[in-house]
C-alpha positions, -999 to 999 in steps of 0.1 A, spaced: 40 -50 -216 73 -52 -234 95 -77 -216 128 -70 -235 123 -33 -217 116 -46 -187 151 -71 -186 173 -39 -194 154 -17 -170 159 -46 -140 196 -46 -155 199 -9 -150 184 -6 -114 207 -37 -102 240 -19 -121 229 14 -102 224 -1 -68 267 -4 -66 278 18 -98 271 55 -105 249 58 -137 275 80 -152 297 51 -149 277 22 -164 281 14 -203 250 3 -227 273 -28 -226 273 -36 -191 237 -31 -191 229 -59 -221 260 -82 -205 237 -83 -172 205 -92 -183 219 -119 -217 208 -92 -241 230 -72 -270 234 -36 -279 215 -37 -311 187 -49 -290 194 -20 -261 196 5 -290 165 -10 -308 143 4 -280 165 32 -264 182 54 -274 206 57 -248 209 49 -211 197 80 -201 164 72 -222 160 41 -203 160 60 -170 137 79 -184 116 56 -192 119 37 -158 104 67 -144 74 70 -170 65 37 -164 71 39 -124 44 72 -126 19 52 -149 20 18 -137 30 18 -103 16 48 -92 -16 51 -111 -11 90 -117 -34 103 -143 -32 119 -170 -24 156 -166 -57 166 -184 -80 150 -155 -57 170 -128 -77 194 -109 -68 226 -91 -49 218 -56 -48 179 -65 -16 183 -88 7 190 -62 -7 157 -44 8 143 -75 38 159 -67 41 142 -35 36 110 -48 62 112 -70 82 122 -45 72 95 -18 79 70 -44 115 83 -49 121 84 -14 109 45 -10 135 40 -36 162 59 -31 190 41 -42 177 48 -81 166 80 -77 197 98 -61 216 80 -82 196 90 -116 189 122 -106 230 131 -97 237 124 -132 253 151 -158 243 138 -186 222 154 -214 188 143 -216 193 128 -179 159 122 -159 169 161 -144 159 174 -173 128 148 -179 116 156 -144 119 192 -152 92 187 -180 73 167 -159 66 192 -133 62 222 -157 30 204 -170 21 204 -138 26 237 -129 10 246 -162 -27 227 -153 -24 246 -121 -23 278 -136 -51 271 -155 -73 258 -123 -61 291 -110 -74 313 -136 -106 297 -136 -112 308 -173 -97 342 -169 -72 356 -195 -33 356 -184 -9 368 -212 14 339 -226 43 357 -214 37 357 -178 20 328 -178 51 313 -192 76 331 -168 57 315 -139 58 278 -150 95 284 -156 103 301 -123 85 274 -105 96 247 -123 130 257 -118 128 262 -83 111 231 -74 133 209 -97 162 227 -82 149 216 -47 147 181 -55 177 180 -73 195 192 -44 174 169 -20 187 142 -39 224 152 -38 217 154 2 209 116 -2 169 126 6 179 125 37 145 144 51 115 123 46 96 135 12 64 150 30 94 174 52 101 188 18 66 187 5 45 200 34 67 233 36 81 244 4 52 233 -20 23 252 -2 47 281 -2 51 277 -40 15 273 -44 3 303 -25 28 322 -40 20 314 -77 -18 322 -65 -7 354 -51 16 365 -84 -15 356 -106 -39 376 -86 -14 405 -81 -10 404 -122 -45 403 -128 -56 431 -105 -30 455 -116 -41 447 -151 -75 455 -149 -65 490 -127 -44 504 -163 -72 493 -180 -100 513 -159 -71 542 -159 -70 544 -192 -82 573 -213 -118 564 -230 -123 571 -268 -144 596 -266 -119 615 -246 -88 612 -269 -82 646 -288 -92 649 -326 -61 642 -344 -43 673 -357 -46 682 -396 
């Protein structure tokens, strides 16, 4: 464990608990917790790194989630929901992280986040079978926008509704839905295929 991480990421979380993220300087961060910016920038980047890596570690450590390549199908969106839960118990960070404009904020971190997880249920949905990379990758992004959006806009309600209100009703929606859409794609692709004119029945090119 790297303590000099864990000072400035305490420093952040007490800054953010009065001060909107937006409005906290690298400086007051190191002036917080004894430390200097050449140590701050040293291991971050930028603030926005250290939120995001608040979060990483918050998923890894605190939460135990695995790694994205042992997530079966249905038990990635339980995942979901711990994530979520775990935002909820700690609100104060989360609203205020997830409110922020910034590039690189933890918006756009979360958004890869869940795309990875859409993307491993895809693949548990397929079950082997063949989608083509093009809708395959229109689904993750419609999906990943929408739930992201949702969250985002949870959080700018000040999560108000417990996390499982949001969970139980929007993600089995999203879920069937992407089952449905992949079904539906597959289906209609295999019906041009069978309608398809065989080789033996395609006219002998002209000479």
């Amino acid at each position: 464990m790297d303590h000099t991480k864990q000072f400035l990421a305490k420093s952040l979380v007490q800054l953010m608990a009065k001060t909107p993220l937006d409005k906290i300087s690298v400086t007051d961060i190191t002036n917080n917790c004894g430390l200097n910016r050449h140590t701050f920038y040293y291991h971050f980047k930028d603030k926005q790194d250290l939120v995001c890596w608040i979060f990483d570690w918050d998923i890894a450590y605190k939460l135990k989630v695995p790694p994205l390549a042992d997530v079966k199908l249905d038990k990635n969106t339980f995942f979901v929901r711990t994530i979520m839960d775990f935002m909820y118990k700690n609100k104060a960070f989360y609203i205020n992280a997830l409110n922020s404009q910034a590039q690189n904020s933890l918006q756009d971190h979360l958004s890869d986040y869940i795309r990875a997880f859409r993307e491993v249920q895809i693949e548990a949905i397929l079950d082997g079978r063949i989608l083509d990379i093009e809708h395959r990758r229109f689904l993750a992004d419609y999906f990943t926008s929408a739930i992201c959006g949702l969250i985002v806009r949870w959080s700018r309600d000040g999560m108000r509704d417990h996390s499982m209100v949001f969970f139980s009703g929007f993600m089995n929606v999203a879920y069937r839905s992407m089952q449905f859409l992949i079904e539906d794609h597959l289906a209609n692709g295999k019906e041009r295929l069978e309608s398809a004119p065989s080789g033996g029945d395609e006219p002998a090119p002209e000479r």
